[in-house]
PLY file of the C-alpha trace (Angstrom):
ply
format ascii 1.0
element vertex 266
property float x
property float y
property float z
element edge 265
property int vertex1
property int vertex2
end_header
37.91 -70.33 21.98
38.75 -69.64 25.73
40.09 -66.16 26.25
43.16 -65.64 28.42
42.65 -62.82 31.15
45.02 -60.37 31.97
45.88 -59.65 35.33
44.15 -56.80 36.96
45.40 -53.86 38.58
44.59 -55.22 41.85
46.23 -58.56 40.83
49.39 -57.12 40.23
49.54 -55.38 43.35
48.81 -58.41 45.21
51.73 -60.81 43.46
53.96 -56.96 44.45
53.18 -57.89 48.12
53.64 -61.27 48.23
56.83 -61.09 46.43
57.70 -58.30 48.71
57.23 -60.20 51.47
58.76 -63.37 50.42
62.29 -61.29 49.75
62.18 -59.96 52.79
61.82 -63.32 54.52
64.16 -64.73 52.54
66.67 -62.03 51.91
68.92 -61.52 55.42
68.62 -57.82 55.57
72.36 -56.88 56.76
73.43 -53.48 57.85
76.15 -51.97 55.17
79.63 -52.65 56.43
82.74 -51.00 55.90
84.05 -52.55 52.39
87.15 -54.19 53.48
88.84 -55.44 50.09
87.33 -55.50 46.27
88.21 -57.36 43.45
87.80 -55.93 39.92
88.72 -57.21 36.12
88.81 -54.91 33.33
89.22 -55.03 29.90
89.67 -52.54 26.99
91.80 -50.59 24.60
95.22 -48.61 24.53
96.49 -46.41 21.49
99.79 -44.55 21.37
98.92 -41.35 19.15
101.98 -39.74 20.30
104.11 -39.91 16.46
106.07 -37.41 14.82
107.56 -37.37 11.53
111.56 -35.86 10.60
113.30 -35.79 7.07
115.40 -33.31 5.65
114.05 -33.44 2.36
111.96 -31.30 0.44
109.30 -33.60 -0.61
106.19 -33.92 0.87
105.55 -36.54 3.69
102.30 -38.29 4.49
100.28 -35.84 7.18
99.45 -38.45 9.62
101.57 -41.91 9.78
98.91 -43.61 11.80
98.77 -44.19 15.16
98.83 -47.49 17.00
95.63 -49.75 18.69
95.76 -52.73 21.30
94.29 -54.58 23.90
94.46 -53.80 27.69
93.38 -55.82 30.54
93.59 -55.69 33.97
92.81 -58.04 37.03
93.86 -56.56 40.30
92.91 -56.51 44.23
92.08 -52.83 45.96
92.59 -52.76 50.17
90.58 -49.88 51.68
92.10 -48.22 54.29
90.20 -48.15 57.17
88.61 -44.59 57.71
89.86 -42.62 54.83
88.62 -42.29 51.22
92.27 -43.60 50.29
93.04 -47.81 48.98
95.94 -49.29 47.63
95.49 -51.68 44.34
98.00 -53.82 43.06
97.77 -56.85 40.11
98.50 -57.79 36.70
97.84 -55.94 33.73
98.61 -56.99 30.07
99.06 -54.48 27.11
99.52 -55.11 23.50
101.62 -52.24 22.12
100.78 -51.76 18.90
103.50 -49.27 16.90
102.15 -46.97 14.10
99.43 -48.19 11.76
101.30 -51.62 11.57
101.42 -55.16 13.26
104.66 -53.69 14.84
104.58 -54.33 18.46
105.11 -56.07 21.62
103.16 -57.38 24.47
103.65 -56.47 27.71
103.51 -58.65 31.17
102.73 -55.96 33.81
102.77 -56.18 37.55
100.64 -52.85 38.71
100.55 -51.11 42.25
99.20 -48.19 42.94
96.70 -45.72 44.87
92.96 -44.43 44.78
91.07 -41.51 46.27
87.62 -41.41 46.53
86.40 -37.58 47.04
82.80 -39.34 47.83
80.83 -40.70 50.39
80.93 -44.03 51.05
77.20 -44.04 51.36
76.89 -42.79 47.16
76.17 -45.12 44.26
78.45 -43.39 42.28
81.98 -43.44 43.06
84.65 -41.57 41.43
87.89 -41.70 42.03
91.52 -40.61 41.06
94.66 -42.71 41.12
98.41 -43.13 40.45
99.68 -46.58 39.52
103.15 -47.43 38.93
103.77 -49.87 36.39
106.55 -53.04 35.98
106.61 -54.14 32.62
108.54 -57.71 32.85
109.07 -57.67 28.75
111.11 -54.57 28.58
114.03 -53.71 26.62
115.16 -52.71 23.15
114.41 -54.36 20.57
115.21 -53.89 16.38
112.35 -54.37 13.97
112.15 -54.33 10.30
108.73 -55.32 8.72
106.93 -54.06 5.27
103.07 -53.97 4.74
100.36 -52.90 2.68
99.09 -49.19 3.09
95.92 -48.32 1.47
96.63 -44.91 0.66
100.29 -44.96 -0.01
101.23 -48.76 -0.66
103.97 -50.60 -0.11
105.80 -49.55 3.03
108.78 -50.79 4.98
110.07 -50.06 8.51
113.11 -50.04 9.87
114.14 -49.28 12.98
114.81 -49.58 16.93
111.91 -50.26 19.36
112.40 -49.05 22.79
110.07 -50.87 25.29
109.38 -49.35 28.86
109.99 -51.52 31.76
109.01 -48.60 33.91
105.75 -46.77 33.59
103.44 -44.39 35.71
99.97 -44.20 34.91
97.66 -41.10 36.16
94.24 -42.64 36.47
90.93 -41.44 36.38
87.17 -43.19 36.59
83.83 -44.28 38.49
82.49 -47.24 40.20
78.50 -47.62 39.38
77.48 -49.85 42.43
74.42 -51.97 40.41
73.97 -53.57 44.35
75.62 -53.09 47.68
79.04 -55.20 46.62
78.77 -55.08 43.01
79.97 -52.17 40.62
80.26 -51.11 36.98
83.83 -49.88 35.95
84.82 -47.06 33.74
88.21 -46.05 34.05
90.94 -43.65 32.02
94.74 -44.16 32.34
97.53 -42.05 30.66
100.65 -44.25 30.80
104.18 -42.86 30.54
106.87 -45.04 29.95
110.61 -44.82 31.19
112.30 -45.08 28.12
113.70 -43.31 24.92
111.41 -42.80 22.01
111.02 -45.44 19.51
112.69 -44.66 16.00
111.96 -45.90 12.74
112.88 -45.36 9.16
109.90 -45.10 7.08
110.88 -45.88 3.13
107.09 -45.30 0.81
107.06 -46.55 -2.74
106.35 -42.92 -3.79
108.64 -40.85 -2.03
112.29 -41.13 -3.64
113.50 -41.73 -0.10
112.99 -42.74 3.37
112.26 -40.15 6.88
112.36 -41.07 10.73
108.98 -41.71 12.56
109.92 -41.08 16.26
107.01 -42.71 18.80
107.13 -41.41 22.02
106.44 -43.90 24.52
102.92 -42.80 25.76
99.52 -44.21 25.47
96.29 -43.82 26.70
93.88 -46.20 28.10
90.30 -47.28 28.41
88.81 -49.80 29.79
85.65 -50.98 31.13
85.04 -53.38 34.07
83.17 -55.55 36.71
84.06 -54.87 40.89
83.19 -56.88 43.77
83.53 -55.98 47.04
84.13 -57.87 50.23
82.67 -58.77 53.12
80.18 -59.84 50.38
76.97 -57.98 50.99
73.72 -58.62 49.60
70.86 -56.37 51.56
67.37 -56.22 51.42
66.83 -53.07 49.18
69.29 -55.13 47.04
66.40 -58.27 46.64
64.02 -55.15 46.17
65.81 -54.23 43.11
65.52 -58.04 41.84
61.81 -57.57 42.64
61.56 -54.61 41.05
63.03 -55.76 37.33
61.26 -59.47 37.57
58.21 -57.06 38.14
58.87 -54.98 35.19
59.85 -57.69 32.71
56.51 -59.36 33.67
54.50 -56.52 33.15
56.26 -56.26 29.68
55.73 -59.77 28.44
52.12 -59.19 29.42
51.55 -56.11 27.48
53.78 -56.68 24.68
54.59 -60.55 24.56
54.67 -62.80 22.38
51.03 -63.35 22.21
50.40 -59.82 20.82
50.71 -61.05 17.71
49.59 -64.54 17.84
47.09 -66.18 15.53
43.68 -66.07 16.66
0 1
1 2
2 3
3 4
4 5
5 6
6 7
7 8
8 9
9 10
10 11
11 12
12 13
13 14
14 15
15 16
16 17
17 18
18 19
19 20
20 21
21 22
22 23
23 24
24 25
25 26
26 27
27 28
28 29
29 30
30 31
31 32
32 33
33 34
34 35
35 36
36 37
37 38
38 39
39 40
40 41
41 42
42 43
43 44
44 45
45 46
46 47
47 48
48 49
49 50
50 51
51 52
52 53
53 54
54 55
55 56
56 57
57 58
58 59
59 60
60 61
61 62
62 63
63 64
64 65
65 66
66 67
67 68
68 69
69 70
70 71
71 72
72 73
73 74
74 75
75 76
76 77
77 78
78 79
79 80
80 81
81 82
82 83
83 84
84 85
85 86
86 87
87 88
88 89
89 90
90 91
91 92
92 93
93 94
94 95
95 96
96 97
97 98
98 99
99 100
100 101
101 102
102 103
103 104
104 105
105 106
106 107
107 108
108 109
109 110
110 111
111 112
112 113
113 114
114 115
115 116
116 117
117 118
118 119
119 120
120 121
121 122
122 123
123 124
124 125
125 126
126 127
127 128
128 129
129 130
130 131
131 132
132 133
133 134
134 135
135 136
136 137
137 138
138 139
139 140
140 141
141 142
142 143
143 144
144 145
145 146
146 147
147 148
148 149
149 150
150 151
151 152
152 153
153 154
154 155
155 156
156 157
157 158
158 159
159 160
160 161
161 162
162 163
163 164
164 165
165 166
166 167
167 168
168 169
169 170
170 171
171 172
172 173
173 174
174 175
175 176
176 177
177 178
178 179
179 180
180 181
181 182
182 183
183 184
184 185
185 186
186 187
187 188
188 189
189 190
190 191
191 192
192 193
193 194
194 195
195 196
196 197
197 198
198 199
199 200
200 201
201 202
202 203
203 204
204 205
205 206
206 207
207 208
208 209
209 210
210 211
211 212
212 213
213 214
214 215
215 216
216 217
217 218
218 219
219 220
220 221
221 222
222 223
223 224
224 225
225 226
226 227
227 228
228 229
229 230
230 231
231 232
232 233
233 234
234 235
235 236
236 237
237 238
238 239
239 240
240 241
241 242
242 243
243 244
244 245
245 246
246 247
247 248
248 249
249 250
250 251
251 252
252 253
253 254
254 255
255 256
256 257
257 258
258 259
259 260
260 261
261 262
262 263
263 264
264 265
């Protein structure tokens, strides 16, 4: 039975240099621009906690009519301004607003512009940043619902009521780019979204209460998302092919150690 040899020490140094070497023939090494423009798409989550219950009876109400869960994504274009830590950002964003603990909701066709400061160097790989966005929601308007559904804890439920649906929103923003290369970043971003309306009310009727009470959403909700950024002039540097290098390198060294044929049959 012929015995497979591991690499040596020395071995692996050598195949380090030669695949140094052949990245940086290969790889143009370019100096790091000013980013002109980025691109970024981001997708994640938006709940609208904000509920309050009324009645003027003097039975007891359920503590917490749950709150309401929905999608939120985002594609959109950032300029950088030349010489400041300041960009503009404007693109489309759609929102599935989800009313109470029910299927109640509406979703909404968004056309986003807004602002970003960077407090950072340009030079950092981890870029935070604050924002204001302001917020055109093309689906707005009032709208009347009624709708009954199952509750686990209390039952049958039905809602009544008139849904009030921002067109106009600002959204305080909040989050970090974590550059993985030169041009290409990791999103994590935080938005608090107030809409331009009146709050949404609804009669709430549960099979054990002897009769109904007004939920009253407020329209705010809260979002976060995660994403993928790109920025432009397109830069891929040398320390960039290093970092290629370095994880082909380590995922080698890892199927040699602990591969597959750790456990093979002799």
């Amino acid at each position: 039975m012929v015995m497979q040899a591991l690499p040596k020490p020395g071995d692996m140094r050598t195949i380090w240099m030669l695949l140094t070497l052949f990245m940086s023939l290969t790889v143009k090494a370019q100096d790091e621009g000013a980013r002109t423009f980025g691109i970024d798409g981001q997708i994640g989550g938006a709940a609208s906690p904000h509920v309050r219950t009324a009645t003027n009876g003097a039975y007891a109400i359920p503590e917490k009519v749950g709150s309401g869960y929905g999608m939120l994504s985002k594609l959109r274009v950032e300029y950088y301004l030349p010489n400041t830590p300041l960009s503009l950002k404007v693109g489309y964003e759609h929102e599935e607003w989800n009313f109470l603990d029910t299927n109640l909701g509406d979703d909404m066709a968004i056309f986003s512009l807004g602002g970003r400061y960077y407090p950072g160097r340009k030079t950092w790989g981890v870029q935070p940043y604050v924002g204001l966005d302001a917020l055109y929601n093309f689906n707005g308007g009032s709208k009347a619902f009624s709708r009954e559904v199952d509750s686990n804890r209390y039952g049958r439920v039905r809602y009544d009521g008139m849904a009030h649906i921002p067109h106009f929103n600002l959204a305080p923003t909040v989050g970090v780019d974590l550059y993985l290369f030169t041009s290409i970043a990791i999103q994590l971003e935080y938005s608090c979204r107030l809409g331009f309306s009146k709050a949404s009310v609804f009669q709430a009727k549960y099979g054990h209460l002897p009769e109904p009470f007004d939920v009253r959403l407020r329209p705010i909700r809260h979002g976060f998302n995660v994403g993928l950024k790109i920025d432009f002039p397109f830069h891929f540097t040398e320390k960039d092919g290093m970092k290629v290098v370095r994880g082909l390198l380590d995922d080698l060294l890892y199927n040699i150690l602990f591969g597959p044929n750790t456990n093979s049959k002799q």
